[in-house]
C-alpha positions in Angstrom: 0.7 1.3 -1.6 1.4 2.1 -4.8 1.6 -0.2 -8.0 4.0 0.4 -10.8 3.2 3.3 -13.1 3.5 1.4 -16.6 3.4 4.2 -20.1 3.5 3.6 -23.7 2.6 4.9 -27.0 -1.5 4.8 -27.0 -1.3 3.1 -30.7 0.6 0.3 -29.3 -1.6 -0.3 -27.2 -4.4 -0.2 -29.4 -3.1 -3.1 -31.2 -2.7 -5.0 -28.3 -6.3 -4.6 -27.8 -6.8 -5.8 -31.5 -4.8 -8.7 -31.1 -6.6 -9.5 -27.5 -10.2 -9.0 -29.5 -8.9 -11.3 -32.0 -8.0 -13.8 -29.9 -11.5 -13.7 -28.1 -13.2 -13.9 -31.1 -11.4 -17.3 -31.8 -11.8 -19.3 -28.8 -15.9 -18.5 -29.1 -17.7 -21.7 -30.7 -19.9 -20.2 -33.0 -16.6 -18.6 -34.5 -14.9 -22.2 -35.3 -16.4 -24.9 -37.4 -17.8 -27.4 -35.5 -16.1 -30.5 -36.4 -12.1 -28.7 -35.3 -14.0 -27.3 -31.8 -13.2 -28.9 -28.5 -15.5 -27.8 -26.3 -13.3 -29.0 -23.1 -10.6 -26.7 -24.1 -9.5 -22.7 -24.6 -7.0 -20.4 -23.8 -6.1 -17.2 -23.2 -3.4 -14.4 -23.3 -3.0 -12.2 -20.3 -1.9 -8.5 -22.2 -0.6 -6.8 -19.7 -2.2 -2.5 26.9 -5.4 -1.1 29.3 -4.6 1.3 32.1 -7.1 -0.6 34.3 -5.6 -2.7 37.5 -5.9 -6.4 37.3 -6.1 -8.2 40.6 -4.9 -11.0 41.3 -3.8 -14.0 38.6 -5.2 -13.9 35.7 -5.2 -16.9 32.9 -2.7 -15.3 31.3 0.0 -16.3 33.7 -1.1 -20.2 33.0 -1.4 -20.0 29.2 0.8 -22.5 27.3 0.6 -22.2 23.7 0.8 -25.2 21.6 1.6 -24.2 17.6 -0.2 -26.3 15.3 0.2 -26.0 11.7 -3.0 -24.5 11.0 -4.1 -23.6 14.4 -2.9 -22.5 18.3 -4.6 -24.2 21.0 -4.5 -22.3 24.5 -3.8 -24.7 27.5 -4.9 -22.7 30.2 -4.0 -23.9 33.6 -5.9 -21.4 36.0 -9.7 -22.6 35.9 -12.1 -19.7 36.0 -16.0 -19.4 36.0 -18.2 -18.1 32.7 -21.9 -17.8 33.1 -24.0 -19.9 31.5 -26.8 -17.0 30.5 -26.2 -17.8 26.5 -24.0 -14.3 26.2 -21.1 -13.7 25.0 -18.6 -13.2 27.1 -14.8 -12.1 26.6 -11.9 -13.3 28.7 -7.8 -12.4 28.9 -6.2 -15.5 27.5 -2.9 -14.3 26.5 -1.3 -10.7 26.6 2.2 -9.2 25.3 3.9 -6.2 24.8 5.5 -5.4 21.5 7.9 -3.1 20.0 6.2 -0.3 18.1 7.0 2.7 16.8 4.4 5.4 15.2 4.7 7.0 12.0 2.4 8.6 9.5 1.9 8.1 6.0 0.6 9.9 2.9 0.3 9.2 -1.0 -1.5 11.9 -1.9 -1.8 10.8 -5.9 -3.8 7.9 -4.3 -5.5 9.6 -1.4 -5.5 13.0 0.3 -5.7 11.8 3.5 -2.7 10.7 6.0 -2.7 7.3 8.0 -1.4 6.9 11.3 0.3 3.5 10.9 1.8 1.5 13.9 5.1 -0.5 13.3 5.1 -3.8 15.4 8.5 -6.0 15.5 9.7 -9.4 17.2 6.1 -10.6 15.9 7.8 -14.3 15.9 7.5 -14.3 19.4 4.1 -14.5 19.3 3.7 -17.3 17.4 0.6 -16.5 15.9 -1.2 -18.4 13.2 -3.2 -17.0 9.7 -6.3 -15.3 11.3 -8.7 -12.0 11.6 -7.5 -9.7 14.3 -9.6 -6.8 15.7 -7.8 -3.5 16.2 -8.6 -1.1 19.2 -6.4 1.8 19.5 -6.7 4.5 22.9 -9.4 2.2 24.0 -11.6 2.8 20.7 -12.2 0.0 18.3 -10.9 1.1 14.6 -11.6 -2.3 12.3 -10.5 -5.8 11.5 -7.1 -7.3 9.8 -6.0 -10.1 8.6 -2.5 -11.4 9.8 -0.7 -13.9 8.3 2.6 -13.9 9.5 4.1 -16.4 6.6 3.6 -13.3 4.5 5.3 -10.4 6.4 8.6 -9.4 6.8 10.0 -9.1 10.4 7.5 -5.7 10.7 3.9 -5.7 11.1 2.0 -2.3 9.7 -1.4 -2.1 11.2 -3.3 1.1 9.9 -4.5 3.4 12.5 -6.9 5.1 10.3 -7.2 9.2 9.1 -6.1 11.8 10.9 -7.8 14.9 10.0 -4.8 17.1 12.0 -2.4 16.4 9.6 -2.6 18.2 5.8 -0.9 17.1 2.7 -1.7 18.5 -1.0 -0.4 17.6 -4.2 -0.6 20.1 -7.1 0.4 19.9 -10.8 2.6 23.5 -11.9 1.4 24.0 -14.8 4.0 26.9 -15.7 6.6 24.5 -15.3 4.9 22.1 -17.6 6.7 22.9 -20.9 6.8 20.4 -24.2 9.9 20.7 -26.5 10.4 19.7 -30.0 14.1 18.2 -30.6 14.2 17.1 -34.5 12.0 14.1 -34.5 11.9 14.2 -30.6 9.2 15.8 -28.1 10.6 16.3 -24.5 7.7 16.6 -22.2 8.7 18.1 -18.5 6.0 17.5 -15.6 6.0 19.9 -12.7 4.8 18.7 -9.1 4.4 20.1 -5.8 3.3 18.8 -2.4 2.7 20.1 0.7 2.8 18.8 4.0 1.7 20.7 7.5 1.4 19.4 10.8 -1.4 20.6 12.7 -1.0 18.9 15.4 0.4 20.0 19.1 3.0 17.5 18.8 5.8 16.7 16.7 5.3 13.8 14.0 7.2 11.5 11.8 5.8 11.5 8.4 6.6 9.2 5.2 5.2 10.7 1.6 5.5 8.6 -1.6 4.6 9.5 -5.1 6.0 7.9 -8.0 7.4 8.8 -11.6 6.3 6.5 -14.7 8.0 3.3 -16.2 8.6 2.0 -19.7 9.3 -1.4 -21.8 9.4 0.8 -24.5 13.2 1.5 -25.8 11.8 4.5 -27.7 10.6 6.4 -24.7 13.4 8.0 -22.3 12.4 9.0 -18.4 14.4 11.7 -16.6 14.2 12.6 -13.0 14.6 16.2 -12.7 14.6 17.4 -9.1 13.8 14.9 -6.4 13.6 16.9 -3.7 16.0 14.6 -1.7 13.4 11.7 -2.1 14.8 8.0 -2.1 13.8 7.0 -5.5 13.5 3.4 -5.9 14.5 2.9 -10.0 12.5 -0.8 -9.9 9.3 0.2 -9.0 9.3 4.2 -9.7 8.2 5.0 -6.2 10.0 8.1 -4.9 9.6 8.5 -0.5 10.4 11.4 1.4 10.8 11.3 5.0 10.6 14.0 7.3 10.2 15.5 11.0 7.1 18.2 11.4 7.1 20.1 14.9 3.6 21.3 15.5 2.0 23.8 13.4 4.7 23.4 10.9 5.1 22.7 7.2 7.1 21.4 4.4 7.2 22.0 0.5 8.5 19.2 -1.6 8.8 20.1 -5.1 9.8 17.4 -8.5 9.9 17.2 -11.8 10.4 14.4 -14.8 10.9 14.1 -18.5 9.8 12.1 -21.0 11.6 11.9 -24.5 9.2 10.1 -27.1 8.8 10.0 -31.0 6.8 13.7 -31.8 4.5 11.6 -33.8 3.0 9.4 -31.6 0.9 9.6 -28.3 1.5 8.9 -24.2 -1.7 9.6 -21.8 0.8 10.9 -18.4 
């Protein structure tokens, strides 16, 4: 997931870093005299489903679930035997089937790989509690979650992991990359291009994101140039593509922004 992409001039926030040493410098004892320190106070500025059989009942047919607040306790009504040899041992309590659809995503300024990601919905149903979850996926065990279902929204994203099959590339064109002096002005364009092919023998549903940068600054203008057809969310920056690839084929998403700034002074993009 991507966080906000925050710019502004580099002396800025070089003062900010002054004013933040400044203020560090003050709240350190040796720095005030003794008899105006209070040792008990300071403060602080913040800058910025198995194909196997089952036979007969199992104790998932006489499972009652009874939500707690902080818990779920599993009446189970169908006694069964567990051997007493000091092993673990691991038993079906309660089973369901969920909607879930299967999409892969990529943000390849973050990462160049693509996560198979399975989207899970009705999860109220389930009534589940705050708690670790193990994933297993074809049979194969791929990690450990956390849930905690008083933070979702009505969709539950549970990462799959990599898969190698599937290729995405982000590259900067530099020949499109051109700076512009406009009387006291610089306009600075920024080229991208990403690639996406499915190598797969099936088709795929895949979800890109990249992002273009934000401001507080009044004196700094950003332009999108050519989105590409991406959804671009002005709050947050975050631009999404989504797209359809049959096997063995490919996609070429291509944007650009601006930035408009005083000539004399310096962004890091």
């Amino acid at each position: 997931e991507l966080n906000p992409w925050y710019i502004d001039y580099n002396s800025y926030r070089a003062e900010q870093k002054d004013r933040k040493r400044n203020l560090d410098y003050l709240t350190q004892p040796s720095a005030v005299p003794n008899a105006v320190f209070n040792s008990g106070f300071s403060f602080s500025q913040t800058l910025n489903n198995s194909n196997e059989d089952i036979q007969g009942l199992t104790s998932d047919q006489f499972t009652t679930v009874v939500h707690q607040l902080i818990a779920a306790e599993f009446k189970i009504d169908l006694p069964y035997t567990i051997k007493s040899n000091n092993d673990q041992h691991m038993v079906l309590i309660k089973q369901a089937e969920l909607n879930t659809s299967f999409k892969y995503f990529a943000v390849p300024k973050m990462d160049a790989g693509v996560f198979l990601v399975a989207q899970m919905t009705k999860l109220d149903e389930l009534q589940l509690v705050p708690a670790k979850a193990n994933i297993f996926f074809d049979g194969t065990y791929i990690g450990e979650t956390y849930i905690d279902p008083t933070q979702m929204d009505d969709t539950l994203n549970l990462s799959l992991g990599k898969d190698p099959n599937i290729v995405v590339k982000r590259t900067l064109v530099k020949k499109d990359c051109k700076d512009k002096i406009i009387s006291d002005r610089i306009e600075r364009i920024f080229a991208y291009n990403i690639e996406a092919k499915n190598n797969k023998s099936s088709t795929i549903e895949l979800i890109i994101q990249d992002q273009l940068p934000l401001t507080t600054n009044g004196d700094i203008n950003i332009e999108a140039m050519e989105l590409s057809k991406g959804e671009l969310d002005t709050r947050t920056g975050t631009i999404e593509w989504k797209m359809t690839l049959k096997p063995k084929d490919s996609k070429l998403i291509d944007y650009k922004f601006k930035v408009k700034h005083n000539k004399d002074k310096q962004i890091a993009i």
